[in-house]
C-alpha positions, 0 to 999 in steps of 0.5 A: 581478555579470554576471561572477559569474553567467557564470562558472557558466554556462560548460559544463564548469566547475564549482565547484573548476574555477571557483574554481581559474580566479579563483585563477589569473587573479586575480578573477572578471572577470580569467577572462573578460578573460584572454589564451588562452595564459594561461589554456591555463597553468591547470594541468587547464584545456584548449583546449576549455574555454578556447574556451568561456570565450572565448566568452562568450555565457554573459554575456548569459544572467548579464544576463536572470538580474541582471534576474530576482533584481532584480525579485523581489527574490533576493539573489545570494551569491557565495563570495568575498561576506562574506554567503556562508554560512560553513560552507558556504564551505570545504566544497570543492564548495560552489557559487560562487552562491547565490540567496536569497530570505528573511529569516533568517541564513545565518550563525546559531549554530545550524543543524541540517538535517533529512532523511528519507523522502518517505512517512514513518510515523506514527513518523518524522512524530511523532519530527520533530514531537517534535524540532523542538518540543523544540528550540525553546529554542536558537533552531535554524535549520531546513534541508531540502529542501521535498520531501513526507515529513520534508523538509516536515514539518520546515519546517511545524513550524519555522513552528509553533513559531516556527522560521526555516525555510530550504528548500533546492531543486534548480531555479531560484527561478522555480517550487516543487517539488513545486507541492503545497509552493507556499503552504509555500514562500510562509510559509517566505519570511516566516520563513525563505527559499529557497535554490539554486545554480540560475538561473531556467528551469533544466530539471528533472533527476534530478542536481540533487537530489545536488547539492542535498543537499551545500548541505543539509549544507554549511549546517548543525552536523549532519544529523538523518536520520528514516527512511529506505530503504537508497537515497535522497536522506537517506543521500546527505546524510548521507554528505555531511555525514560527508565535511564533518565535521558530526555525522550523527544517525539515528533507529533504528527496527525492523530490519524497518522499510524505512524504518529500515533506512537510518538503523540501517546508518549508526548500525552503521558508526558514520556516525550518532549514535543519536538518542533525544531533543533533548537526544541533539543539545544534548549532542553538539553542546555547545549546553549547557556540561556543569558538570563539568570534568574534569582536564586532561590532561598537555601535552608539554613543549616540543613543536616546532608545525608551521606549520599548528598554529601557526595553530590554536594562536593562533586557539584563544587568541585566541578560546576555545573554537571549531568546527572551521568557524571554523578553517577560515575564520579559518586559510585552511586546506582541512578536511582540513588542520585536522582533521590538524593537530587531531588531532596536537595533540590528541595532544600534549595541547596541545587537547582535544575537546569535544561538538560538533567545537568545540576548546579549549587545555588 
């Protein structure tokens, strides 16, 4: 676990570095053990980082934080662990450790974030409100962020309606946030959890909230934005979920609203799927299978797989119906490269897309 944590604390490198550096070096604790010229090899990596790595000091500091998580009793979780949130695990920068304190599964079948304002209207407050009630029936893991507005509102009526909860911050595990959230933070503990990339002690800094809303998006099936200005933390998300291939859903609101305008431009540049109801979230996202079957299209005769079509082929055989995150995982392959070859394949009508960036053979 040392080496784990000291990787992330060497200046300069950052999650793609640092998981480029395991690749080449063969594991985590070969990074640190590596001769110089070696590493000098590493295709990006130059003496100047090198001389860090080197260095070592880092090593000392993983120690105070093993101590930290052990007495508090926070579970850390590398990305090479099999407890490391899946959906989380291909997105490109997706941090290299996470710290846990909770008791719900990262790995639930259905995760939906929620973003939106810090100073939400009487609407935004009612429409989440609404929401996370009516979603209720598909056991849904709720994620956000624990800031004031819509971020808090989500978690309190996840608790109410018996909801795991997750908050995801941008500090250590040592201090809440805004502290007004503490007594919330505590109640999501017991249902649900908190989650960060960061150590303890961390200083606070206007940067880590950026950061901060690529795991909000990494972790769940899609965003739901509920009001929001033209600039902010929830367009932010939600671009980010966009580049994830997750659903993106906003809610509309008056074109005079300064707290709609952000979510009508997202649905206008078709970054969003226009929200009206829960049912709007079931449907896309294919939690109830429609009843109707529609005829299946006609599939090319002896077309001629790629290598990485192959793949997703026999994935798709071997198990049904499946999301565009659990070919990623199960094929080895970055996003990118899924959605290509699923789109070639879509094509040639040997696939058919369904609600929720899940795919089926014809």
């Amino acid at each position: 676990m040392q080496y784990k944590i000291g990787i992330t604390l060497i200046p300069d490198v950052g999650d793609i570095t640092g998981k480029k550096l395991i690749a080449y070096c063969g594991g985590v604790e070969a990074v640190f053990k590596e001769k110089k010229q070696n590493l000098l090899k590493i295709p990006g990596i130059g003496e100047h980082l090198v001389n860090s790595i080197l260095k070592q000091d880092v090593l000392k500091r993983a120690e105070q934080e093993i101590a930290f998580i052990e007495k508090y009793n926070i579970t850390p979780l590398f990305y090479l662990d099999k407890q490391y949130p899946e959906r989380l695990k291909h997105c490109i920068d997706s941090p290299m450790m996470l710290y846990f304190k909770g008791n719900a599964d990262l790995n639930a079948t259905k995760i939906i974030s929620v973003v939106g304002t810090r100073k939400p209207t009487e609407y935004g407050i009612k429409t989440c409100n609404k929401l996370i009630k009516d979603l209720t029936s598909q056991n849904v893991l709720i994620v956000s962020g624990l800031a004031y507005g819509i971020d808090a509102c989500s978690h309190k009526a996840a608790l109410k309606n018996n909801l795991k909860t997750i908050g995801v911050l941008a500090h250590g595990l040592d201090i809440i946030y805004p502290s007004l959230n503490k007594s919330l933070a505590e109640k999501m503990v017991e249902n649900g959890g908190l989650i960060t990339e960061f150590i303890s002690k961390t200083k606070m800094d206007p940067a880590f909230f950026p950061r901060r809303n690529r795991i909000i998006a990494g972790l769940a099936d899609a965003v739901i934005v509920i009001e929001s200005g033209i600039k902010g933390g929830s367009l932010i998300t939600a671009n980010i979920a966009n580049s994830y291939s997750r659903d993106v859903f906003a809610v509309p609101g008056k074109n005079d609203d300064k707290y709609s305008v952000g979510c009508n431009h997202l649905i206008k540049i078709n970054k969003a799927a226009l929200f009206q109801s829960a049912e709007d979230v079931i449907y896309i996202m294919g939690w109830e299978k429609n009843k109707e079957k529609n005829a299946p299209a006609q599939r090319e005769l002896f077309v001629k797989l790629k290598p990485n079509e192959e793949i997703l082929v026999k994935l798709l055989k071997e198990n049904g119906d499946s999301d565009i995150d659990y070919l990623c995982l199960n094929a080895n392959l970055t996003m990118s490269k899924v959605a290509a070859a699923l789109l070639s394949l879509e094509f040639s009508g040997i696939i058919k897309g369904l609600p929720g960036k899940m795919y089926c053979l014809q």
